[in-house]
Kinemage of the C-alpha trace (Angstrom):
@kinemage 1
@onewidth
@group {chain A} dominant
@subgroup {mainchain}
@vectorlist {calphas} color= white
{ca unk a 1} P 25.545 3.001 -5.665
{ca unk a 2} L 28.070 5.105 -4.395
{ca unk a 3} L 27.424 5.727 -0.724
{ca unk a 4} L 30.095 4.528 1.903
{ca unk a 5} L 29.183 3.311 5.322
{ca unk a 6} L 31.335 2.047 8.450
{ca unk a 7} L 29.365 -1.739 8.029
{ca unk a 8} L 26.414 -2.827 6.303
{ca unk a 9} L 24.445 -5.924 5.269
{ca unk a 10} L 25.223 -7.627 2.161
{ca unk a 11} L 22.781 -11.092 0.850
{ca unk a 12} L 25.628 -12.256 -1.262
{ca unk a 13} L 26.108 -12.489 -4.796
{ca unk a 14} L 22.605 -14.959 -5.099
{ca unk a 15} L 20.759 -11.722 -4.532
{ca unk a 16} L 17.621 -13.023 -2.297
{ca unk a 17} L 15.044 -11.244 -3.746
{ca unk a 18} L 13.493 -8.397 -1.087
{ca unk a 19} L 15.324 -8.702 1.699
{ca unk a 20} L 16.543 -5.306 1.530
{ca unk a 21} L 13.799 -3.462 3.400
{ca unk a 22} L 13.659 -6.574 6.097
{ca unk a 23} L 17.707 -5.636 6.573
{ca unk a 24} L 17.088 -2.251 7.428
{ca unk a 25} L 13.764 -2.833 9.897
{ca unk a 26} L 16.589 -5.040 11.757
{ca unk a 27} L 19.551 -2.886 11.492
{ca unk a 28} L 17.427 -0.339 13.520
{ca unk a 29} L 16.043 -2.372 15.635
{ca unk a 30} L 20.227 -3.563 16.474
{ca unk a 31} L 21.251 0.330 16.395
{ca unk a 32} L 18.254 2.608 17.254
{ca unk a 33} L 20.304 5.614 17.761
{ca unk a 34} L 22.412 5.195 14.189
{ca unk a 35} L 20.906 6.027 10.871
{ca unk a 36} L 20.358 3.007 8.661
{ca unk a 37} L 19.310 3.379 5.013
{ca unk a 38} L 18.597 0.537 2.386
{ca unk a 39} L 19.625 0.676 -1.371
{ca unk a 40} L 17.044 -1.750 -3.171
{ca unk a 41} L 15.808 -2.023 -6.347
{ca unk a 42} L 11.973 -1.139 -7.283
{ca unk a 43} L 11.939 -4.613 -9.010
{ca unk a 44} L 13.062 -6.669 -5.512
{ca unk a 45} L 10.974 -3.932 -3.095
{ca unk a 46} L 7.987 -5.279 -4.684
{ca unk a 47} L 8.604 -8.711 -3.858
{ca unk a 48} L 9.001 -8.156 -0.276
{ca unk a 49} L 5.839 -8.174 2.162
{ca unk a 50} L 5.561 -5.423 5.629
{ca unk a 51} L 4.852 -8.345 8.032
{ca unk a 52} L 5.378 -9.057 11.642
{ca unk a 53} L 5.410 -6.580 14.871
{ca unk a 54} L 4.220 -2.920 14.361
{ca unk a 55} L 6.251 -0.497 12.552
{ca unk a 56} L 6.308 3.269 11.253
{ca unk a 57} L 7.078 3.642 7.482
{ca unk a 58} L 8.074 6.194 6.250
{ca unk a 59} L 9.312 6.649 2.226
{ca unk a 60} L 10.063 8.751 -0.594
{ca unk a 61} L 9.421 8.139 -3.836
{ca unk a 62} L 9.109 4.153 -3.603
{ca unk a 63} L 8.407 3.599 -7.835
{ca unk a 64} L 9.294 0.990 -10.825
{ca unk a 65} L 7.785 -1.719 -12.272
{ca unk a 66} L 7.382 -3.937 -9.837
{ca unk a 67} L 3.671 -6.200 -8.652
{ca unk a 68} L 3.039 -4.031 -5.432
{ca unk a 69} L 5.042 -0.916 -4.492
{ca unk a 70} L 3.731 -2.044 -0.631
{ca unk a 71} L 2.131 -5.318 0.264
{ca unk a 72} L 1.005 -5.606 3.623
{ca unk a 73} L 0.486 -9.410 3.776
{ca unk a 74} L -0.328 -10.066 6.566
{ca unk a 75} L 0.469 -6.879 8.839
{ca unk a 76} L -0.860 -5.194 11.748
{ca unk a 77} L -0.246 -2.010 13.445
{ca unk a 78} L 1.990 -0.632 10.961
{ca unk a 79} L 1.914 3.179 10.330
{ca unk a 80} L 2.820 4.130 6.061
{ca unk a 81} L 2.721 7.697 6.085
{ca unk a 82} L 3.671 10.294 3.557
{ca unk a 83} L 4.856 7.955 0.414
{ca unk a 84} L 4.447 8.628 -2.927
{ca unk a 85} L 4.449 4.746 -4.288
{ca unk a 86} L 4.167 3.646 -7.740
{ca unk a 87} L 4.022 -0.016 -9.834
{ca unk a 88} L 3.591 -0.132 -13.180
{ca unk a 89} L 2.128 -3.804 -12.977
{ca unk a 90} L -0.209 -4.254 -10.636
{ca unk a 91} L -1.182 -2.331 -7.117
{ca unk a 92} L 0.270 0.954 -5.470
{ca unk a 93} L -0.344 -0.473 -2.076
{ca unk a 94} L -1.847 -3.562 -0.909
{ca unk a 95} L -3.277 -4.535 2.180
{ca unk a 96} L -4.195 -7.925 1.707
{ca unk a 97} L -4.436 -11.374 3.616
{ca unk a 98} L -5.756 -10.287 6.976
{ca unk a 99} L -3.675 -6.642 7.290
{ca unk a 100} L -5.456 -4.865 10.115
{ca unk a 101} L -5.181 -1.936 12.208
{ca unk a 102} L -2.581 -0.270 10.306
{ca unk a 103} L -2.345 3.321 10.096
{ca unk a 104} L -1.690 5.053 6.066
{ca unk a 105} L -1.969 8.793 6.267
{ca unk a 106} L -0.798 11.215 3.408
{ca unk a 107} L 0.402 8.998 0.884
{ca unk a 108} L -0.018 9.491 -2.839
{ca unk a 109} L -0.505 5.632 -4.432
{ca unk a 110} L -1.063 5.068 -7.962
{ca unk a 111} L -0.633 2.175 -10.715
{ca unk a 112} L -0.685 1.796 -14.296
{ca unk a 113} L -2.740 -1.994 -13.537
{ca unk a 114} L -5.336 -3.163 -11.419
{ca unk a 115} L -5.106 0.198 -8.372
{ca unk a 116} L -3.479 2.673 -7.148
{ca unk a 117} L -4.901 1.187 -3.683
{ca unk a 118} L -6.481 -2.481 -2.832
{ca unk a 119} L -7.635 -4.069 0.299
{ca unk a 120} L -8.657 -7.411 -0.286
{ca unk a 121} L -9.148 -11.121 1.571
{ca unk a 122} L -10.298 -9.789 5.112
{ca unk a 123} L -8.361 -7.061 5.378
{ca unk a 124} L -10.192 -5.024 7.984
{ca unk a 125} L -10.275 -2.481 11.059
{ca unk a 126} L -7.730 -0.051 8.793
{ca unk a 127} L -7.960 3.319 9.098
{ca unk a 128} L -6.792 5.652 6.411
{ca unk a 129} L -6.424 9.476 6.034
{ca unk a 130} L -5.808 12.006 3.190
{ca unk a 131} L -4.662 9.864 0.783
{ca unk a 132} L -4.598 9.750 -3.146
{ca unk a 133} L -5.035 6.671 -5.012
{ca unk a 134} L -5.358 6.877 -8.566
{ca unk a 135} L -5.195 3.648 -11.251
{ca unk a 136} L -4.820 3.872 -15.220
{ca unk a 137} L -6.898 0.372 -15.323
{ca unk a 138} L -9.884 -0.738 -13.444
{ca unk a 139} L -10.428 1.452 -10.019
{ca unk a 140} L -8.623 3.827 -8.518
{ca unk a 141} L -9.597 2.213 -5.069
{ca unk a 142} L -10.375 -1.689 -4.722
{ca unk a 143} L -12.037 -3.125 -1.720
{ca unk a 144} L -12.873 -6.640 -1.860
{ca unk a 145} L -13.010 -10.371 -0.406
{ca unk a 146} L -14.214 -9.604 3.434
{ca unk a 147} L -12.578 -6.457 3.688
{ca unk a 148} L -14.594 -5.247 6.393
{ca unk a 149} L -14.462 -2.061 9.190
{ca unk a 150} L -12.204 -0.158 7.419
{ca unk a 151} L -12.343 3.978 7.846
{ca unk a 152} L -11.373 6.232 5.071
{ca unk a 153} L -11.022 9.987 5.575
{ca unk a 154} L -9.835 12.710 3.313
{ca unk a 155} L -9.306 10.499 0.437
{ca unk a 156} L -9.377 10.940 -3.187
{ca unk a 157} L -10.047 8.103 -5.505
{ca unk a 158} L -9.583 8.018 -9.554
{ca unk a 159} L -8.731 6.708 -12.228
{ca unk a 160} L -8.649 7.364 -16.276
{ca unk a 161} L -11.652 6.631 -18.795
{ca unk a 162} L -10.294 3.480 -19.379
{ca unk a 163} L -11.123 2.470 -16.188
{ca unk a 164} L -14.755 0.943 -14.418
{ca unk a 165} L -15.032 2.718 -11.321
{ca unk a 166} L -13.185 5.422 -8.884
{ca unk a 167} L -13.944 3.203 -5.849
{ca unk a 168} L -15.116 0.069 -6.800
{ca unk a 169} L -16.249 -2.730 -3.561
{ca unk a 170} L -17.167 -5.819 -3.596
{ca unk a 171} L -18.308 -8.493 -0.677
{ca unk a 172} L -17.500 -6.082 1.668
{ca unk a 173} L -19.040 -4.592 4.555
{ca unk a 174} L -19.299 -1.693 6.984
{ca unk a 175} L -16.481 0.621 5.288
{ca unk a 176} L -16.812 3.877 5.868
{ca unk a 177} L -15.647 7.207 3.907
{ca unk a 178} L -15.736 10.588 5.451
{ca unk a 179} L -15.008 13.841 2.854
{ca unk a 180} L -14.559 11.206 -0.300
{ca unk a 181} L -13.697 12.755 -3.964
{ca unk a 182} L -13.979 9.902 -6.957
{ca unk a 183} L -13.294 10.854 -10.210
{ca unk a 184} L -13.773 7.888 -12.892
{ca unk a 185} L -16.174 6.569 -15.762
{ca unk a 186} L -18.184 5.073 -12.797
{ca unk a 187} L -17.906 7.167 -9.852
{ca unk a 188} L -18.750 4.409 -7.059
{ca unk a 189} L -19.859 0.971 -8.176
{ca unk a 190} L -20.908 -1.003 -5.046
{ca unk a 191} L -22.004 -5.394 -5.420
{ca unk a 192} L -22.412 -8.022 -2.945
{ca unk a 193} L -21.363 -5.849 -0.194
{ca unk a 194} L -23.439 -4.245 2.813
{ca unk a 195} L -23.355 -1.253 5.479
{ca unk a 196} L -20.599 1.164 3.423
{ca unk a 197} L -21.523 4.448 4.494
{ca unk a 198} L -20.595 7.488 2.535
């Protein structure tokens, strides 16, 4: 990798898959006033989950080919601002099994699979700002399975013309979208669900 530091944290040579990021959370939470940076690969970064106490996250370019470029699974009170995250498999970003009351502002999330952004199985009480979530299959935003509560703001949602729907939700309720944009074969497709205002 090239970069030199005075210590650092090494798994070993059996590689434990995504515990890079984890590393880093707890290297600055051992030294807050020393910068701490994490060399991962986009493979292992989407095998790792954002869990535990609240946190602010805050990336560049977070890409590859990996299931999720960020799970949240479970999380709560975390704060994902300003990333541009890619996976070519599945999701952009996930916030899935009970994520709730975290904070994603400004971040550009897309996928070649399912979407560029997915809340699904009860995530709920999330509140999201001026983001971009675009998918090349299925919808460019997914809400689904009890995700309920959530506020959306600012956001764009799209996906290509291979795609079923911009924002797509499903057995859902009371999400709400302020200043939405969808661009997509369907625009908004809306089952089973109740109380989305738009």
């Amino acid at each position: 990798v090239g970069l030199s530091a005075s210590s650092y944290l090494d798994p070993g040579s059996l590689g434990c898959i995504g515990v890079g990021t984890a590393f880093g959370v707890a290297a600055s939470l051992a030294y807050p006033g020393r910068q701490v940076i994490v060399a991962t690969g986009d493979g292992a970064f989407g095998f790792m989950s954002l869990s535990g106490a609240a946190n602010s996250f805050i990336w560049n370019n977070v890409s590859g080919h990996a299931f999720y470029g960020i799970n949240l699974n479970p999380a709560a009170a975390h704060s994902v601002n300003y990333n541009n995250v890619f996976s070519n498999a599945l999701i952009g970003v996930y916030l899935n099994s009970s994520a709730n009351n975290n904070s994603l502002t400004g971040n550009y999330m897309s996928a070649n699979g399912t979407a560029g952004l997915a809340l699904g199985n009860g995530a709920y009480s999330n509140v999201l700002a001026q983001n971009w979530s675009f998918a090349n299959n299925l919808h460019g935003t997914w809400i689904f399975s009890a995700s309920n509560n959530n506020s959306f703001s600012s956001h764009f949602s799209g996906l290509n013309s291979a795609g079923h729907a911009g924002l797509f939700i499903s057995a859902s309720s009371s999400n709400t979208f302020t200043d939405l944009t969808v661009e997509g074969s369907t625009a908004v497709f809306i089952t089973g669900s109740t109380g989305t205002v738009i």
